[in-house]
GUMARFI-235462 format. One record per atom (N, C-alpha, C, O): residue number from 1; x, y, z. Coordinates in nm, 3 decimals, m for minus. Atoms other than C-alpha are relative to their C-alpha. Example, Ala and Ser with C-alpha at 12.3 -4.5 7.8 and 13.67 -1.06 7.14 Angstrom:
   i       X       Y       Z
   1   0.089  m0.119   0.000
   1   1.230  m0.450   0.780
   1   0.090   0.120   0.000
   1   0.194   0.118   0.066
   2  m0.082  m0.119  m0.006
   2   1.367  m0.106   0.714
   2  m0.077   0.109   0.073
   2  m0.026   0.220   0.090
END
This chain:
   i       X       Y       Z
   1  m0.074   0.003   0.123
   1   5.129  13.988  18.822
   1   0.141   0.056   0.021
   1   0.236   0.003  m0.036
   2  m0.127  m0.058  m0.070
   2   5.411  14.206  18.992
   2   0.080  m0.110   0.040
   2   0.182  m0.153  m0.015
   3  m0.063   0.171  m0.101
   3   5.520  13.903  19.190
   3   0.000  m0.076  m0.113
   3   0.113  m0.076  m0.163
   4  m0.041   0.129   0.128
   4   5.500  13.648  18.902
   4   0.161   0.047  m0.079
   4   0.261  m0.025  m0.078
   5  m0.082  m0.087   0.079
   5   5.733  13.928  18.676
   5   0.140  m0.022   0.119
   5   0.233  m0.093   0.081
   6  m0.065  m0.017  m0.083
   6   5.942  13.971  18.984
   6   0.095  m0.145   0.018
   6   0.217  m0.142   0.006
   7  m0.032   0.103  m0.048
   7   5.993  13.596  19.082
   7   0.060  m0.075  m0.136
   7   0.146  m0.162  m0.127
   8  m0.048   0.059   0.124
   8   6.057  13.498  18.723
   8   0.129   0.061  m0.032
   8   0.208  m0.022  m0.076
   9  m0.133  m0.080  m0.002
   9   6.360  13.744  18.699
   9   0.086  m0.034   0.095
   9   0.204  m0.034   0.062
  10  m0.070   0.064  m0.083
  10   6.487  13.616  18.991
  10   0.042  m0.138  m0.015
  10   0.159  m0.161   0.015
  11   0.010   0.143   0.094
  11   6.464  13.262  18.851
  11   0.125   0.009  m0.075
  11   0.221  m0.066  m0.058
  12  m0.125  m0.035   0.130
  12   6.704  13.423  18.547
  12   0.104   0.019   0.097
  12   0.204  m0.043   0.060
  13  m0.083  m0.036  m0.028
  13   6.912  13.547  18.799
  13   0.166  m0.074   0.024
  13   0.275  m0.032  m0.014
  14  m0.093   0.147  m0.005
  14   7.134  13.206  18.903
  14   0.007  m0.035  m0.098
  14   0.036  m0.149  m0.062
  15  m0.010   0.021   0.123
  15   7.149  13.140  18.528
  15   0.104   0.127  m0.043
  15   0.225   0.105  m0.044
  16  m0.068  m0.111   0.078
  16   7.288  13.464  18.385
  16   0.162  m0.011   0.116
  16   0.270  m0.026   0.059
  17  m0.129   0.008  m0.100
  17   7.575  13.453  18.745
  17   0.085  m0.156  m0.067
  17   0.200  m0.158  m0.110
  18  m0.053   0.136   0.033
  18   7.642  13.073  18.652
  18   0.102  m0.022  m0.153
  18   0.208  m0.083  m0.164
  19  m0.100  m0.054   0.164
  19   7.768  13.178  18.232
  19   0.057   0.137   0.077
  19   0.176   0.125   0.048
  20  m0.100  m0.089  m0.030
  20   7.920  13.493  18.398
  20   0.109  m0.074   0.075
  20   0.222  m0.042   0.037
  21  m0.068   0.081  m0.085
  21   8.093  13.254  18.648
  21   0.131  m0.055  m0.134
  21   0.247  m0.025  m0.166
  22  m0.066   0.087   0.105
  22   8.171  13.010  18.363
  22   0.121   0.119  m0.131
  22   0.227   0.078  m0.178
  23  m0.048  m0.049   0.131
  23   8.294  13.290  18.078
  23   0.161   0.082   0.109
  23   0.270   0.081   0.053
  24  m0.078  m0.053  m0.034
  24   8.523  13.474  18.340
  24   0.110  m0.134   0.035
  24   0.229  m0.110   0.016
  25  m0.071   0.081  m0.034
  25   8.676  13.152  18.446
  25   0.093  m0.064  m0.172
  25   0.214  m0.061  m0.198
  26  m0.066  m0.019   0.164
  26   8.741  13.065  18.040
  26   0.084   0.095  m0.026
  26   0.176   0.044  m0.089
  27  m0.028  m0.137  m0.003
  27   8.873  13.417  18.034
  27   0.107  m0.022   0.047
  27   0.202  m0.019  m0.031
  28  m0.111   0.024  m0.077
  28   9.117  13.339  18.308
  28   0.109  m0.114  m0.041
  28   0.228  m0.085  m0.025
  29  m0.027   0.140   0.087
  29   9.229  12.990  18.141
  29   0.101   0.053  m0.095
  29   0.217   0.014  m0.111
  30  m0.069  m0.002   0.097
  30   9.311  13.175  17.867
  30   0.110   0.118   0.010
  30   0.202   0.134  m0.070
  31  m0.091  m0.096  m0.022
  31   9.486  13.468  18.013
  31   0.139  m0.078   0.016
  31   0.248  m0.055  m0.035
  32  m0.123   0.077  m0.065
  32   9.705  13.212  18.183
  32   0.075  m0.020  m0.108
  32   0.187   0.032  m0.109
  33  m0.049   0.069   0.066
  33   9.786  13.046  17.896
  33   0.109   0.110  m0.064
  33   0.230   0.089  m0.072
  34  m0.055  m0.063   0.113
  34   9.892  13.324  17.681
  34   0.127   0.135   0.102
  34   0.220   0.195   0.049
  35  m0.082  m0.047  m0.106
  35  10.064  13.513  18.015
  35   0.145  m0.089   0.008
  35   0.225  m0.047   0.092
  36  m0.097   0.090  m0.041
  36  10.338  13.241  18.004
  36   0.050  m0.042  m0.145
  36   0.119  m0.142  m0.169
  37  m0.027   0.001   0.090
  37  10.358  13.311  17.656
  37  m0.016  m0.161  m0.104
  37   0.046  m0.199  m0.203
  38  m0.032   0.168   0.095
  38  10.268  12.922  17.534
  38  m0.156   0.028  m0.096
  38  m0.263   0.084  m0.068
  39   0.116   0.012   0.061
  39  10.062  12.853  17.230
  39  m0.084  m0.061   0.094
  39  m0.038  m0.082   0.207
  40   0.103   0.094  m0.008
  40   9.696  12.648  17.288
  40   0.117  m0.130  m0.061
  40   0.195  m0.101  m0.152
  41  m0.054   0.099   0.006
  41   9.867  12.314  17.267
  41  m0.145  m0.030  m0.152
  41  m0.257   0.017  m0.169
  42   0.006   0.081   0.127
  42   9.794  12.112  16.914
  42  m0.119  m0.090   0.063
  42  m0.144  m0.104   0.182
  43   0.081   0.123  m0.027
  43   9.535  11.850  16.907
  43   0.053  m0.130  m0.019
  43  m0.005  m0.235   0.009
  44  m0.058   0.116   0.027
  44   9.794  11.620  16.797
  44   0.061  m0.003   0.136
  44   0.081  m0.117   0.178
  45  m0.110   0.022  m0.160
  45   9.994  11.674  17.158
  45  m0.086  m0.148   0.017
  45  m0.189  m0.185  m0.040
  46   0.045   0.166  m0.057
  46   9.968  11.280  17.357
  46   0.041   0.050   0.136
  46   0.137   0.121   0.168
  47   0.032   0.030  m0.176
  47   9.894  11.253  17.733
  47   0.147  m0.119   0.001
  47   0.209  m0.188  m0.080
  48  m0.081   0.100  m0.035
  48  10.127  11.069  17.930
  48   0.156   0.019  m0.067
  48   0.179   0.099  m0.158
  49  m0.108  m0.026   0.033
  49  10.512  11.006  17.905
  49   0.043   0.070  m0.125
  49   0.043  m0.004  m0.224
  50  m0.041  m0.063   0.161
  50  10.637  11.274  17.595
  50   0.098  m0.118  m0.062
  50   0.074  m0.172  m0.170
  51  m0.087   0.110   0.044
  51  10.943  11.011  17.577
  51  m0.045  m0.134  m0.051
  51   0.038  m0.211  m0.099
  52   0.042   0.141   0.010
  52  10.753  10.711  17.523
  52   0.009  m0.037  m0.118
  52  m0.055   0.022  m0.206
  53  m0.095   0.074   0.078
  53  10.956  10.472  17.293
  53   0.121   0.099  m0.092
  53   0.137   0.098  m0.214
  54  m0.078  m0.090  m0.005
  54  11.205  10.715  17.275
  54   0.146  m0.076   0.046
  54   0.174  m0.087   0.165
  55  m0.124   0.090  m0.085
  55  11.566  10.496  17.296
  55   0.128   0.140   0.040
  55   0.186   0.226  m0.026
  56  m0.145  m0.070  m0.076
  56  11.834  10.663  17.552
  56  m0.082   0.084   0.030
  56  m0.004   0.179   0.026
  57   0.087  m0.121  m0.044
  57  11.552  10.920  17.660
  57   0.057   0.057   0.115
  57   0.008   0.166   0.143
  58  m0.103  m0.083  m0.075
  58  11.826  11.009  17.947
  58   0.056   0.100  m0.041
  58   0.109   0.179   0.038
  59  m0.087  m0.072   0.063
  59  11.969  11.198  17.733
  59  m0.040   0.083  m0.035
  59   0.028   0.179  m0.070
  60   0.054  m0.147   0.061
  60  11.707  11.423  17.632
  60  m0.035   0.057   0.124
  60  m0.034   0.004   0.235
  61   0.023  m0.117  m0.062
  61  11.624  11.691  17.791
  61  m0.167   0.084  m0.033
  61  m0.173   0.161  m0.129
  62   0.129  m0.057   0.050
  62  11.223  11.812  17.780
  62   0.035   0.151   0.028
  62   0.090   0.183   0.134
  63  m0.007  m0.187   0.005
  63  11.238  12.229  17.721
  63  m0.168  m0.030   0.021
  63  m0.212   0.018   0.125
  64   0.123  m0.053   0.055
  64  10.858  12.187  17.611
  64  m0.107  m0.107  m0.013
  64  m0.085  m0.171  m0.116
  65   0.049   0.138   0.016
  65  10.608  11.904  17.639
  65  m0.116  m0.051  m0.108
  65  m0.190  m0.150  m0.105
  66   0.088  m0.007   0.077
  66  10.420  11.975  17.351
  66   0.073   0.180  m0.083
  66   0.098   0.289  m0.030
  67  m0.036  m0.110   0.071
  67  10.538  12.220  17.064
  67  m0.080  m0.074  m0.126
  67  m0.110  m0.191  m0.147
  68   0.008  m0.013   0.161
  68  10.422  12.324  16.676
  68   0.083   0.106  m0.074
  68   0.099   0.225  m0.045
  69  m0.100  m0.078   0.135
  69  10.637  12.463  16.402
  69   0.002  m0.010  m0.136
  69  m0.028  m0.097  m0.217
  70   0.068   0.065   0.209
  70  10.607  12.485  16.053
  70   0.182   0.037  m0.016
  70   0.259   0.076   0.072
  71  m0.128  m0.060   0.079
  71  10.946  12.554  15.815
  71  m0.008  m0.096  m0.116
  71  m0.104  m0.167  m0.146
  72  m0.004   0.094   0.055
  72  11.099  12.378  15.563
  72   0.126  m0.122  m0.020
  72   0.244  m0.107   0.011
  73  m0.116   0.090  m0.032
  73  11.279  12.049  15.516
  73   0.116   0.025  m0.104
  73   0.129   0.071  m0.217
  74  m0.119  m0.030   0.101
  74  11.618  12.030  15.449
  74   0.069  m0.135  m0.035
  74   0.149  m0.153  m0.127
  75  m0.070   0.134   0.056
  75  11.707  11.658  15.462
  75  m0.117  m0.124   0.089
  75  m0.183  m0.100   0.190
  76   0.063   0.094  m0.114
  76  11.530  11.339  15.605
  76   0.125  m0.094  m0.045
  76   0.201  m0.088  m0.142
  77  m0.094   0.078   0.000
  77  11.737  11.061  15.692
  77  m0.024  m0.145   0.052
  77  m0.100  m0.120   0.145
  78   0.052   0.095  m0.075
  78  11.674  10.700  15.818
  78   0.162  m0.049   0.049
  78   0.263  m0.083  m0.012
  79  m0.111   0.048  m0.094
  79  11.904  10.622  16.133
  79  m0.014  m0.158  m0.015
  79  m0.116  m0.211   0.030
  80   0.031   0.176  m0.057
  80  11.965  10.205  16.106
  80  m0.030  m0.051   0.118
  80  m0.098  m0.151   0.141
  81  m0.027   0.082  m0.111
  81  12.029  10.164  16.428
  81  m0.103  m0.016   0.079
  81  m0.133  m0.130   0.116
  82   0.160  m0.027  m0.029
  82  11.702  10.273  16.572
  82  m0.088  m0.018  m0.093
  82  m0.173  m0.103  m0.065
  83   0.107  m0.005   0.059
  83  11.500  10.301  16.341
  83  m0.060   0.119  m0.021
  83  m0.171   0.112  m0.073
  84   0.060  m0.108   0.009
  84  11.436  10.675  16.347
  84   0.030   0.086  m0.130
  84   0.133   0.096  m0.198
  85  m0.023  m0.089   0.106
  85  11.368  10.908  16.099
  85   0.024   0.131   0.025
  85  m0.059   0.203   0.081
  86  m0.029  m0.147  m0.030
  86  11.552  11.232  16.111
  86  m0.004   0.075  m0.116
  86   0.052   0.052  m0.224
  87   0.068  m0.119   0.122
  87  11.403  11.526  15.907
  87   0.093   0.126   0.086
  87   0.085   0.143   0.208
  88  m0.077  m0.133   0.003
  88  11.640  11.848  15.920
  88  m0.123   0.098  m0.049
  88  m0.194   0.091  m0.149
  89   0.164  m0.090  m0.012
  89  11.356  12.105  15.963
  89   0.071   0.199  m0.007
  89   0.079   0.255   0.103
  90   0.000  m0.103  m0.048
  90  11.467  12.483  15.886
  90  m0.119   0.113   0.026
  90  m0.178   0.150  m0.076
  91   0.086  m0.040  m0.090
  91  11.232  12.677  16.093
  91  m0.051   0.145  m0.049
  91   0.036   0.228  m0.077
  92   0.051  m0.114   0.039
  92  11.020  12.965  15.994
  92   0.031   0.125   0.109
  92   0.014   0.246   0.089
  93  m0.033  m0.125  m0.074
  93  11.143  13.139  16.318
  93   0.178  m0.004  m0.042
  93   0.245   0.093  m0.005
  94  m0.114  m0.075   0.080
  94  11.497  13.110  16.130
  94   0.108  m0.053   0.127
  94   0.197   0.008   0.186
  95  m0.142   0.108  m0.071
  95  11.692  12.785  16.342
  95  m0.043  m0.138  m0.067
  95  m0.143  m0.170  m0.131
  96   0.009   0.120   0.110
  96  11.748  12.461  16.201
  96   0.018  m0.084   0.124
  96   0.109  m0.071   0.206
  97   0.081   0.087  m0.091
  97  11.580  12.196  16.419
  97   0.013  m0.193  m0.079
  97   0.011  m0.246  m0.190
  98  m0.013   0.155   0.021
  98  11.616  11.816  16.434
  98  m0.127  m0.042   0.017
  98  m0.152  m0.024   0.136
  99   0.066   0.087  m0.032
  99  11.305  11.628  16.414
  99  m0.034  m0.159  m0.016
  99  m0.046  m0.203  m0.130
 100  m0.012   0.161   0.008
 100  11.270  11.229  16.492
 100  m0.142  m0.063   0.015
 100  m0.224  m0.040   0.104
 101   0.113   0.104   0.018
 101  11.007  10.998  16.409
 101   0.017  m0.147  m0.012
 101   0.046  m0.206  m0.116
 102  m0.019   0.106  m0.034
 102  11.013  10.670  16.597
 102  m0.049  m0.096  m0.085
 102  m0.153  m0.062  m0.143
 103   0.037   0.098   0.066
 103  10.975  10.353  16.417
 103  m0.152  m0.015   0.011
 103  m0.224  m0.025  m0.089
 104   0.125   0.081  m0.061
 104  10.644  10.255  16.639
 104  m0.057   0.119  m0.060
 104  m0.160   0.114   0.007
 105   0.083  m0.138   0.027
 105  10.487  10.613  16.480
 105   0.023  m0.041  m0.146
 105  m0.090  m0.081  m0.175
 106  m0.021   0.019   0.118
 106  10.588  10.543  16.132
 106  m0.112  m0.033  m0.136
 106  m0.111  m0.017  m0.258
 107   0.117   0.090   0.056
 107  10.261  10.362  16.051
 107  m0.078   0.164  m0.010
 107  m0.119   0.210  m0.116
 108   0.109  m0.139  m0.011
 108  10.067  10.725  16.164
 108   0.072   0.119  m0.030
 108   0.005   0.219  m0.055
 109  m0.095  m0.125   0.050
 109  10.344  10.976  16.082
 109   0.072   0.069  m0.092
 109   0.191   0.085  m0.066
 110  m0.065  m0.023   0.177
 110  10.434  11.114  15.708
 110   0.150   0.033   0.039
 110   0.205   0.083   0.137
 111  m0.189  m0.016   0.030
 111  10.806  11.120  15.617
 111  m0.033   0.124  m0.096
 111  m0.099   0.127  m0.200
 112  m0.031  m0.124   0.150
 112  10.873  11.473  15.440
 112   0.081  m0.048  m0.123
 112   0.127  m0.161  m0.137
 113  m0.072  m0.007   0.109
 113  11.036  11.524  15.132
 113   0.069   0.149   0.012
 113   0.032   0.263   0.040
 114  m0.125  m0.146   0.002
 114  11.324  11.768  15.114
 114  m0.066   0.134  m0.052
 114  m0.165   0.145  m0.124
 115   0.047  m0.168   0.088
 115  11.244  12.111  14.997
 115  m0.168  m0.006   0.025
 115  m0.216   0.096  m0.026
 116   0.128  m0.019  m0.091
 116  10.854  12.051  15.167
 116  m0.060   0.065   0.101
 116  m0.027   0.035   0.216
 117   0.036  m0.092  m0.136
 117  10.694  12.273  15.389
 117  m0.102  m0.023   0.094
 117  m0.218   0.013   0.076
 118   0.113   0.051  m0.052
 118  10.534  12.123  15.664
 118  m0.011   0.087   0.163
 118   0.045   0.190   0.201
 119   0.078  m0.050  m0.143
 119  10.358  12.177  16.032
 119   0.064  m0.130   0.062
 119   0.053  m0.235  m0.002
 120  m0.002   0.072  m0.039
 120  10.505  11.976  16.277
 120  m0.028  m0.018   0.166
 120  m0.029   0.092   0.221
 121   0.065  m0.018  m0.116
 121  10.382  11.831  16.679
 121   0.079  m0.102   0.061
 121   0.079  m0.223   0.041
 122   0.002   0.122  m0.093
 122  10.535  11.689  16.923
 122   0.108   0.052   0.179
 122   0.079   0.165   0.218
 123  m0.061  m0.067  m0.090
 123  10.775  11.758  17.250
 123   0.151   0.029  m0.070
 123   0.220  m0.038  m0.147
 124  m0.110  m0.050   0.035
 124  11.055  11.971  17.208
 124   0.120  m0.018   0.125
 124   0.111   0.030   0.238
 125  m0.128   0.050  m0.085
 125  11.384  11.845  17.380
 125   0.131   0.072  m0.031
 125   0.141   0.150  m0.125
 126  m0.130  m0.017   0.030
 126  11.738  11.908  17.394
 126   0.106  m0.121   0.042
 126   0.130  m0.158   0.157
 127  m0.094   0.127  m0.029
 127  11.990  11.612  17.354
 127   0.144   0.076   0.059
 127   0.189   0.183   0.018
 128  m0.077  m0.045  m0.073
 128  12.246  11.681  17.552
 128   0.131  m0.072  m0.062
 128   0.238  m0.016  m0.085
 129  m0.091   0.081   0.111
 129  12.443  11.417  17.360
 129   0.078   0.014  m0.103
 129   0.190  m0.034  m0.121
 130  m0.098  m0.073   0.135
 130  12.507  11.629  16.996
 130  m0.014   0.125   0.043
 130   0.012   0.207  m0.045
 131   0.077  m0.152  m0.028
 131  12.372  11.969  17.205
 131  m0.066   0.052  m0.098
 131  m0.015   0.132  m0.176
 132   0.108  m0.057   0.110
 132  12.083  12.041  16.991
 132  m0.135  m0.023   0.047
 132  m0.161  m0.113   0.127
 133   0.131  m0.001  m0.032
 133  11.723  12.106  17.017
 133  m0.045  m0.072  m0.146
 133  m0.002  m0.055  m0.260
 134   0.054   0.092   0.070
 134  11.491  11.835  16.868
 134  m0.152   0.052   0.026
 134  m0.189   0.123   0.120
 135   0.140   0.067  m0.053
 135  11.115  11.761  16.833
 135   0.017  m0.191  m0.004
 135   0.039  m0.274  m0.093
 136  m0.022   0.177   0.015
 136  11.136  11.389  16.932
 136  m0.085  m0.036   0.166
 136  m0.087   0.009   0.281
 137   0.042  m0.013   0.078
 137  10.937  11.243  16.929
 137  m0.114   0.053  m0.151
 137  m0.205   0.130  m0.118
 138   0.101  m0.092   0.039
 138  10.725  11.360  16.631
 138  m0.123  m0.071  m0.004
 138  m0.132  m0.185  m0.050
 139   0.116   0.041   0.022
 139  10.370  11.325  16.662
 139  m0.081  m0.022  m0.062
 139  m0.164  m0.111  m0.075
 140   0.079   0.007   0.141
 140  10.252  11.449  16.383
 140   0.062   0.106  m0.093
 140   0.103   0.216  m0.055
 141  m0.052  m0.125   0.119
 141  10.368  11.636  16.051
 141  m0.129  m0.007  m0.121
 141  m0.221  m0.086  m0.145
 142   0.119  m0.060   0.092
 142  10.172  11.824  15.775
 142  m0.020  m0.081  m0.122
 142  m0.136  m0.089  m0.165
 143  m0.066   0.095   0.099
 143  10.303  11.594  15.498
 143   0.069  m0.096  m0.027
 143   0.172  m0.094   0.042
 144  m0.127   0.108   0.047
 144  10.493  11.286  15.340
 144  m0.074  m0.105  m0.061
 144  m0.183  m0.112  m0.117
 145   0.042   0.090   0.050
 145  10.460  11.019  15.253
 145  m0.005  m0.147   0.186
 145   0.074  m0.146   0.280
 146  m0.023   0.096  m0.114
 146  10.371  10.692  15.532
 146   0.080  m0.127  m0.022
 146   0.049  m0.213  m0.105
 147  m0.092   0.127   0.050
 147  10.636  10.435  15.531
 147   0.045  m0.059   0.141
 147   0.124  m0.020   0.227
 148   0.062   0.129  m0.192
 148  10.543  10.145  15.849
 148   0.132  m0.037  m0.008
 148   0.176  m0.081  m0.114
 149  m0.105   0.082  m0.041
 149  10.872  10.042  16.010
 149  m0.062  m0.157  m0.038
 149  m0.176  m0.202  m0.033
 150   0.029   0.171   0.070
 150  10.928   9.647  15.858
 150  m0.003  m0.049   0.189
 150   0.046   0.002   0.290
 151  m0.028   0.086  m0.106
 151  10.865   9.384  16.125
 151   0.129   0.016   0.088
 151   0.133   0.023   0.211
 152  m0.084   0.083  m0.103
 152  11.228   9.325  16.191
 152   0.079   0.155   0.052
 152   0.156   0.164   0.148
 153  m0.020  m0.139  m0.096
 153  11.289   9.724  16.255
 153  m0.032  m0.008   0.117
 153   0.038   0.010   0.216
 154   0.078  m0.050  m0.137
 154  11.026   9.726  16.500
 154   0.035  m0.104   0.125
 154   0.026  m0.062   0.240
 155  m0.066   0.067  m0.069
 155  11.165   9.425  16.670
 155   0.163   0.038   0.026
 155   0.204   0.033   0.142
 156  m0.168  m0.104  m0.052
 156  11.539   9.584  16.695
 156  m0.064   0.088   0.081
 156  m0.019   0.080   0.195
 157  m0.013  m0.078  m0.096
 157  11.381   9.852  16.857
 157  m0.090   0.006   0.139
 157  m0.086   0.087   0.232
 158   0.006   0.052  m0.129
 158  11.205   9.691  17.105
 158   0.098  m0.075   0.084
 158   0.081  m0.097   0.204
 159  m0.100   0.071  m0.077
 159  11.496   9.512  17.203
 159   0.069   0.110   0.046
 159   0.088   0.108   0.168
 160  m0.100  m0.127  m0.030
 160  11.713   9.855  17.213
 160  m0.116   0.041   0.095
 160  m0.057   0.009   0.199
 161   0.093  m0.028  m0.085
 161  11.385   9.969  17.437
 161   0.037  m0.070   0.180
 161   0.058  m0.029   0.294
 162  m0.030   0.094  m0.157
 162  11.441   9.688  17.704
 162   0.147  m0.040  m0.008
 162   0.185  m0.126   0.072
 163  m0.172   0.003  m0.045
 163  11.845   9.696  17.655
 163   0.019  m0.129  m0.033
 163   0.112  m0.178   0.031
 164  m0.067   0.117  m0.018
 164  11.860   9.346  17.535
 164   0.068   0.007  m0.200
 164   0.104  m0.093  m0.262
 165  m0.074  m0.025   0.152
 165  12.000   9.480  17.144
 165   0.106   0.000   0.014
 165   0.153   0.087   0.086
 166  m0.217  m0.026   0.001
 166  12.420   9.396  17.088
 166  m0.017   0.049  m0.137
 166   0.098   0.058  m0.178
 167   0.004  m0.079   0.130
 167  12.341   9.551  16.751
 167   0.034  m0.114  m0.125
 167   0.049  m0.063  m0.236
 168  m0.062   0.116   0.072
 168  12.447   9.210  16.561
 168  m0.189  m0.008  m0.092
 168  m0.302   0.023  m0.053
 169   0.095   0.046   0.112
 169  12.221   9.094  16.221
 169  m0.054  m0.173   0.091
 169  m0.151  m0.246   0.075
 170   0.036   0.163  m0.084
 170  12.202   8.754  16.452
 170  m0.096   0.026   0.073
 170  m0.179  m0.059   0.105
 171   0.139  m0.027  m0.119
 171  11.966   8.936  16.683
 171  m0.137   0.001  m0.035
 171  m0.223   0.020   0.051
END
């Protein structure tokens, strides 16, 4: 009965090492994370290129490949030429932030309303272009309303995508 007791505890033993293994390695994961000072990334963050359909993306500059921020808005705006929507975002850490929401997102991405206080996800850049820090594009916000780029938006900005847009109503 010694030996049964004995051999059965030993049994537990590779079990109880295997969750100590596992919880210190979690442990470490999360030290990292928070050692380098970055939130847990959003569930809205996207795999793969942050820029993707992003026109002139030379120009930005990734700081961050995945950010969240809440504040509140101070203007949205719809750019023609692209197709992007720019929301003037002042920031609960107390800077006033550009965020853009690509046409092709438009369908999944609320448009604020001025004086709204939302959560917003996506990579944080710096255009080197007006020198300003952006989220562009945005992934996701807390609020708005959804308003789908029209057909012939989303066709302008596939053409501005592959460089074949002269900006003409003929195109």
């Amino acid at each position: 009965m010694r030996l049964r007791c004995r051999a059965e505890s030993l049994g537990r033993v590779p079990r109880v090492l295997l969750l100590a293994a596992v919880a210190v390695l979690l442990l470490g994961l999360a030290a990292r994370g928070t050692r380098r000072g970055e939130t847990p990334p959003s569930s809205y963050c996207r795999s793969g290129d942050p820029l993707a359909g992003v026109y002139h993306p030379a120009r930005l500059k990734v700081r961050k490949r995945c950010v969240q921020t809440s504040g509140t808005v101070v203007r949205t705006k719809l750019e023609d030429y692209d197709g992007d929507v720019h929301v003037t975002l002042d920031t609960d850490a107390g800077e006033r932030l550009v965020v853009e929401i690509v046409p092709q997102d438009r369908s999944r991405v609320p448009i604020p309303d001025a004086g709204s206080r939302v959560t917003v996800v996506g990579p944080r850049v710096h255009d080197t272009t007006h020198d300003w820090d952006e989220i562009h594009p945005a992934w996701w916000i807390s609020s708005g309303r959804i308003v789908p780029a029209s057909p012939r938006e989303l066709e302008r900005v596939r053409r501005l995508l592959e460089g074949r847009y002269a900006g003409t109503d003929a195109d």
